[in-house]
Biotite code that builds the C-alpha atoms (Angstrom):
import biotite.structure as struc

atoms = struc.array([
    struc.Atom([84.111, 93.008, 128.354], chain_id="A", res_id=1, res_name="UNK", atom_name="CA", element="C"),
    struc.Atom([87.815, 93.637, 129.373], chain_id="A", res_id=2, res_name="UNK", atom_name="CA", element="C"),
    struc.Atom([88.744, 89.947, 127.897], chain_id="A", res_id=3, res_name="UNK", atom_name="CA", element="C"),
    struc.Atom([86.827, 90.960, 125.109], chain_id="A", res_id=4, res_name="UNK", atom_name="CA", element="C"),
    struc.Atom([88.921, 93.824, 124.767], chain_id="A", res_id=5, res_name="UNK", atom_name="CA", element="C"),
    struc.Atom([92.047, 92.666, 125.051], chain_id="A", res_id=6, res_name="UNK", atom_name="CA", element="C"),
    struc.Atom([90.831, 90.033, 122.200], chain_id="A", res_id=7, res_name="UNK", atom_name="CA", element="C"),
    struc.Atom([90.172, 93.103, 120.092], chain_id="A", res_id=8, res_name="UNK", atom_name="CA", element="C"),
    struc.Atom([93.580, 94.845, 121.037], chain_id="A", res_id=9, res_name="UNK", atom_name="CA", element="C"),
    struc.Atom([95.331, 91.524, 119.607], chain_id="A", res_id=10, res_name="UNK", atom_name="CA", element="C"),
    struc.Atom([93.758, 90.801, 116.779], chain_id="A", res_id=11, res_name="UNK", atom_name="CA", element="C"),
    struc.Atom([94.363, 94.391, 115.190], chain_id="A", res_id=12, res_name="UNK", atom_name="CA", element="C"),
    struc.Atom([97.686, 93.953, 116.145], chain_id="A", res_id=13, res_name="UNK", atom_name="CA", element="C"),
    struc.Atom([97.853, 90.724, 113.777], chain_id="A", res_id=14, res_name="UNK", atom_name="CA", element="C"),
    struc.Atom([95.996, 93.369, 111.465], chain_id="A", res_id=15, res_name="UNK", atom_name="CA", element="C"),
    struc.Atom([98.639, 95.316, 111.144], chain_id="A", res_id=16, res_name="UNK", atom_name="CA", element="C"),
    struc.Atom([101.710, 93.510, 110.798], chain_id="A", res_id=17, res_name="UNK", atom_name="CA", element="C"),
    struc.Atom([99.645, 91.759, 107.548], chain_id="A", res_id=18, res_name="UNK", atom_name="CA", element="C"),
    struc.Atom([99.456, 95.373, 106.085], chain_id="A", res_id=19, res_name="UNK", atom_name="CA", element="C"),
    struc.Atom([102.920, 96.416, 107.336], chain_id="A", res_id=20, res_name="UNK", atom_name="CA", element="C"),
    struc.Atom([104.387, 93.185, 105.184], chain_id="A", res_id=21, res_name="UNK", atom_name="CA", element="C"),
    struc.Atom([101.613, 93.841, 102.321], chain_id="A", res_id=22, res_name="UNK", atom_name="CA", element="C"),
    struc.Atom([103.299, 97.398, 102.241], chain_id="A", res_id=23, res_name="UNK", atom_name="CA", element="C"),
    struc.Atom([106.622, 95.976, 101.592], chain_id="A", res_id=24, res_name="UNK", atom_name="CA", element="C"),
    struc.Atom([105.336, 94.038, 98.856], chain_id="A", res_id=25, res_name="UNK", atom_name="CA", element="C"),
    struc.Atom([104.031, 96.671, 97.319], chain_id="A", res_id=26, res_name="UNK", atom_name="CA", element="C"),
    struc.Atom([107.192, 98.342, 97.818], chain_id="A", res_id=27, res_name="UNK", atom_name="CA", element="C"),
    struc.Atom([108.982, 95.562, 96.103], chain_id="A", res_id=28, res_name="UNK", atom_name="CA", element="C"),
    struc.Atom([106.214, 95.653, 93.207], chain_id="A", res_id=29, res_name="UNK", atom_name="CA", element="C"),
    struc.Atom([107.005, 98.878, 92.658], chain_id="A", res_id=30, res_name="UNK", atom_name="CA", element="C"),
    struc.Atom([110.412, 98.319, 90.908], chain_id="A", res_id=31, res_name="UNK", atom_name="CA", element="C"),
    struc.Atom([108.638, 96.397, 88.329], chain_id="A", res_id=32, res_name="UNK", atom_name="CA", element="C"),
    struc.Atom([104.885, 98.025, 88.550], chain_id="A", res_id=33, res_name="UNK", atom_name="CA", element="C"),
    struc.Atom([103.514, 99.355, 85.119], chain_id="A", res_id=34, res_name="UNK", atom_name="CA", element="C"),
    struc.Atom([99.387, 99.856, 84.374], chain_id="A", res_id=35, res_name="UNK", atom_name="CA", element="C"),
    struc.Atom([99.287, 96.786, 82.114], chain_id="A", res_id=36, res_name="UNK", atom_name="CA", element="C"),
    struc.Atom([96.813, 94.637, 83.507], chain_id="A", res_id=37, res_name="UNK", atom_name="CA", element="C"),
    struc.Atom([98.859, 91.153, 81.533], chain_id="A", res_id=38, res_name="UNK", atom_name="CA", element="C"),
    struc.Atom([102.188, 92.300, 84.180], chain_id="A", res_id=39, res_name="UNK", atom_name="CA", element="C"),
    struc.Atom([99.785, 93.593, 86.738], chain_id="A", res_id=40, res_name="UNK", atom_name="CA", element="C"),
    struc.Atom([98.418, 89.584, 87.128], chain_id="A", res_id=41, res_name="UNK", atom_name="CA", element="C"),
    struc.Atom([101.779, 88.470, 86.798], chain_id="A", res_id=42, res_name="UNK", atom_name="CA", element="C"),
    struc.Atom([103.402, 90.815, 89.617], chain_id="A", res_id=43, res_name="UNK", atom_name="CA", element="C"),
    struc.Atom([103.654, 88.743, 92.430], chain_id="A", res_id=44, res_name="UNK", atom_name="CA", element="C"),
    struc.Atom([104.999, 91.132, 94.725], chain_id="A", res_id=45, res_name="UNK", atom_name="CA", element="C"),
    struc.Atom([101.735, 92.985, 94.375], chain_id="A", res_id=46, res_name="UNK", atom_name="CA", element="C"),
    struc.Atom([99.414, 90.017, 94.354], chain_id="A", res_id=47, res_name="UNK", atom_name="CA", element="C"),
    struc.Atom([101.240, 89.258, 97.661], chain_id="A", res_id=48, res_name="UNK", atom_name="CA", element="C"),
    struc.Atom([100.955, 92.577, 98.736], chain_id="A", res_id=49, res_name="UNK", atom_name="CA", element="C"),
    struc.Atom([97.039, 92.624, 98.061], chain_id="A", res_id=50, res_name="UNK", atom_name="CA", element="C"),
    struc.Atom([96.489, 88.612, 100.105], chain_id="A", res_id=51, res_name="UNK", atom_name="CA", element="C"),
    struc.Atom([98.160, 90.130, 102.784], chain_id="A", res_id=52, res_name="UNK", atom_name="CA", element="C"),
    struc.Atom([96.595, 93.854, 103.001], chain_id="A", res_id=53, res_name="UNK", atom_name="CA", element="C"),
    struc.Atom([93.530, 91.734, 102.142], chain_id="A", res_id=54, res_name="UNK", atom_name="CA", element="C"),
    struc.Atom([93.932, 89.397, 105.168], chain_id="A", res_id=55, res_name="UNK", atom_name="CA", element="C"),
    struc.Atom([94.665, 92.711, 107.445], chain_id="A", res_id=56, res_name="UNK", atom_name="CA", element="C"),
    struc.Atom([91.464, 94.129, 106.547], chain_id="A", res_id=57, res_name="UNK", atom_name="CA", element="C"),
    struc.Atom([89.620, 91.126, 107.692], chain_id="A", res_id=58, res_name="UNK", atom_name="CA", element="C"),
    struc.Atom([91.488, 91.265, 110.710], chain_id="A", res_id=59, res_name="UNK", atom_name="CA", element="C"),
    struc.Atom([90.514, 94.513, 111.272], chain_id="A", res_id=60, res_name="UNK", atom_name="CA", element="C"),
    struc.Atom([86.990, 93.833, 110.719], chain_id="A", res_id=61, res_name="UNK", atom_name="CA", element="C"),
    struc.Atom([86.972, 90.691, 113.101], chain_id="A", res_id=62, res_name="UNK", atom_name="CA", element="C"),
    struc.Atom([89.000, 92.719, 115.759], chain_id="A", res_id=63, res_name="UNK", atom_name="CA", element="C"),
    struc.Atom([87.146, 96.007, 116.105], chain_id="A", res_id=64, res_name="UNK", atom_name="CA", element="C"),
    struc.Atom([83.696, 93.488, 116.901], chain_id="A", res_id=65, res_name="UNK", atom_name="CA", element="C"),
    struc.Atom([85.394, 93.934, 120.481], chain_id="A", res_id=66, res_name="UNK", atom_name="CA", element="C"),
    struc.Atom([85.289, 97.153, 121.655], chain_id="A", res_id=67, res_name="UNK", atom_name="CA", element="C"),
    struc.Atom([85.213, 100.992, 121.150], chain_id="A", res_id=68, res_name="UNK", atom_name="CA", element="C"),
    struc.Atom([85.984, 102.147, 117.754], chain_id="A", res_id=69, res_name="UNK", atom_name="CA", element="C"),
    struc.Atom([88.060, 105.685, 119.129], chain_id="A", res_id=70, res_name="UNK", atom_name="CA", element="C"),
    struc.Atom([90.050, 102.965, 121.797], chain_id="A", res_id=71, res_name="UNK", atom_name="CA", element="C"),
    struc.Atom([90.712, 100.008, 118.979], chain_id="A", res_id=72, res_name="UNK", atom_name="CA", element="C"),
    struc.Atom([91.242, 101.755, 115.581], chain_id="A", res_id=73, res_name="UNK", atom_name="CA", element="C"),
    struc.Atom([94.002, 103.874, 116.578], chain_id="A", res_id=74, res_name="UNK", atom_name="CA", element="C"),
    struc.Atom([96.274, 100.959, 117.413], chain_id="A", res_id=75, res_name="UNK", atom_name="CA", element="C"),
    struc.Atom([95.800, 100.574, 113.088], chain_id="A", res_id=76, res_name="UNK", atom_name="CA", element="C"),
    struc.Atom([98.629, 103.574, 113.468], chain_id="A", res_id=77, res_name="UNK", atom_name="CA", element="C"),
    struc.Atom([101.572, 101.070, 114.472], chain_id="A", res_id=78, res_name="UNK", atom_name="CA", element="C"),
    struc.Atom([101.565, 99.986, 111.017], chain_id="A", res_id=79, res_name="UNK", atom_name="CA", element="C"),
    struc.Atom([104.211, 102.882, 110.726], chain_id="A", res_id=80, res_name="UNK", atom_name="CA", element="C"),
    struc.Atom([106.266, 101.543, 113.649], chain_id="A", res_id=81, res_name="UNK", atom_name="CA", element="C"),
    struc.Atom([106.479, 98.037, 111.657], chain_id="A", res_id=82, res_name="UNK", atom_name="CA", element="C"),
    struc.Atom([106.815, 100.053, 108.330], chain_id="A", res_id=83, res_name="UNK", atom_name="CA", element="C"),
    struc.Atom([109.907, 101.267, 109.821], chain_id="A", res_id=84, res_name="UNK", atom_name="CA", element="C"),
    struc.Atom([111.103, 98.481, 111.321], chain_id="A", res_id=85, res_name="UNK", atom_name="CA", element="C"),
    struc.Atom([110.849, 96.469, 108.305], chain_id="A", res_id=86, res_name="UNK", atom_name="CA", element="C"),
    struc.Atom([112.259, 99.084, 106.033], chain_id="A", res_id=87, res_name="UNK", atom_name="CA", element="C"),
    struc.Atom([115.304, 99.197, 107.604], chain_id="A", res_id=88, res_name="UNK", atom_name="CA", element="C"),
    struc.Atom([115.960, 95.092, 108.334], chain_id="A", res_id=89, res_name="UNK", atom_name="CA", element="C"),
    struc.Atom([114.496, 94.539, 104.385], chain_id="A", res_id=90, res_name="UNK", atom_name="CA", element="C"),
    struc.Atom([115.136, 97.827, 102.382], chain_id="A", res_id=91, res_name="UNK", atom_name="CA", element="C"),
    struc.Atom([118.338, 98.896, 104.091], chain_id="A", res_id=92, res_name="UNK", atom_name="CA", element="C"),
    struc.Atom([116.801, 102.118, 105.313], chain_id="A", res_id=93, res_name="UNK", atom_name="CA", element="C"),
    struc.Atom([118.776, 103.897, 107.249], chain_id="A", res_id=94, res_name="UNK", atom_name="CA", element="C"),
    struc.Atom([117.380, 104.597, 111.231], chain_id="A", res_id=95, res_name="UNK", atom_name="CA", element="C"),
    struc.Atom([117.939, 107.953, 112.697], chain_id="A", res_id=96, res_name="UNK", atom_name="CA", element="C"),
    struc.Atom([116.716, 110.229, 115.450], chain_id="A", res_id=97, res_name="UNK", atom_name="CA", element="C"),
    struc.Atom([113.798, 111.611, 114.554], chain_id="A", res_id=98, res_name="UNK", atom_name="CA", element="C"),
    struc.Atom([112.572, 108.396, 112.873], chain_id="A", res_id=99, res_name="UNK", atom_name="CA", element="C"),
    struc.Atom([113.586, 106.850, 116.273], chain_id="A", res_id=100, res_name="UNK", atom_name="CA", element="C"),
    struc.Atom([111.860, 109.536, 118.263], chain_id="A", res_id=101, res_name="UNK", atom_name="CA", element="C"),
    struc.Atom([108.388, 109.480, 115.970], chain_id="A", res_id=102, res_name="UNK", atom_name="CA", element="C"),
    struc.Atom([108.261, 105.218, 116.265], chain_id="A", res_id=103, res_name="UNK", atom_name="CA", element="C"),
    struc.Atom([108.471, 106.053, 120.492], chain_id="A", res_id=104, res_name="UNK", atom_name="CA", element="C"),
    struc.Atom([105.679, 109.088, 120.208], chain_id="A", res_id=105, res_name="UNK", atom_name="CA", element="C"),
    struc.Atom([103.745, 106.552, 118.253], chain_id="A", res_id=106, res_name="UNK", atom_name="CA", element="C"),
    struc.Atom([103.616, 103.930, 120.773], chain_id="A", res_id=107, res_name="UNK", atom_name="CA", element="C"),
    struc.Atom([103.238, 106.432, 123.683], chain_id="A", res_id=108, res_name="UNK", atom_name="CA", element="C"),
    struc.Atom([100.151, 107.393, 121.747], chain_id="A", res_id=109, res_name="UNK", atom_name="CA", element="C"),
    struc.Atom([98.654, 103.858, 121.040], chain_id="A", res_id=110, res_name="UNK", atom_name="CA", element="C"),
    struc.Atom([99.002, 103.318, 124.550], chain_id="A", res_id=111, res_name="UNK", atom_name="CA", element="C"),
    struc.Atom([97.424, 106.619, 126.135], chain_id="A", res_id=112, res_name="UNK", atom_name="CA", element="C"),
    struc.Atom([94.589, 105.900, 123.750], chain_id="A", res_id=113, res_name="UNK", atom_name="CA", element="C"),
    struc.Atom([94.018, 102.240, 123.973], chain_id="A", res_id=114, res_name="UNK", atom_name="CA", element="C"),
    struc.Atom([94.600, 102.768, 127.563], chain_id="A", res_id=115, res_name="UNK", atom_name="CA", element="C"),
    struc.Atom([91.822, 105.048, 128.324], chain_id="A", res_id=116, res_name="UNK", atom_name="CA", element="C"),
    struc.Atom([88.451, 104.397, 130.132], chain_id="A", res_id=117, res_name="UNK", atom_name="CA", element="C"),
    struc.Atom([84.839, 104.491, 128.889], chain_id="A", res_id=118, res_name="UNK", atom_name="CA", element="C"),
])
């Protein structure tokens, strides 16, 4: 079960790094995003960002087929450490303390939760 596990653990970690970089698509479809479905079809930032959200879901799916749902799902919440890693190497967002401080709490929580026994 513990192979099984750490199985699990990976492949939502594949899950969300495919929704972290679908978010920046949509981020980058935003600039250009308007509810007219011709320019919607013809966005490719946001068809982008939907494949790879789309593949992230799947991942998801596959990976939580190995193991507890309260130890596996909450690892779905370092999509905001990769948000903010990739916001500031793409977008030019600027870094600071308390963003700094949030990403480490973030972790530190994945952890103590994926961590924990049956």
């Amino acid at each position: 079960m513990k192979e099984n596990f750490k199985l699990g653990v990976l492949i939502i970690l594949f899950c969300t790094i495919f929704t972290s970089v679908g978010q920046l698509f949509f981020k980058y479809s935003s600039e250009t995003f308007t509810l007219n479905i011709f320019e919607m079809l013809t966005n490719y930032n946001l068809l982008l960002g939907f494949l790879f959200y789309g593949v992230g879901a799947a991942l998801l799916i596959v990976g939580l087929k190995f193991g507890d749902l309260s130890r596996l799902y909450p690892i779905v919440s370092l999509n905001f450490v990769w948000v903010t890693i990739i916001s500031v190497i793409f977008l030019g967002e600027k870094l600071n303390s308390f963003k700094i401080n949030a990403v480490i709490l973030v972790i530190f929580g994945v952890v103590l939760i994926g961590g924990s026994q049956k």
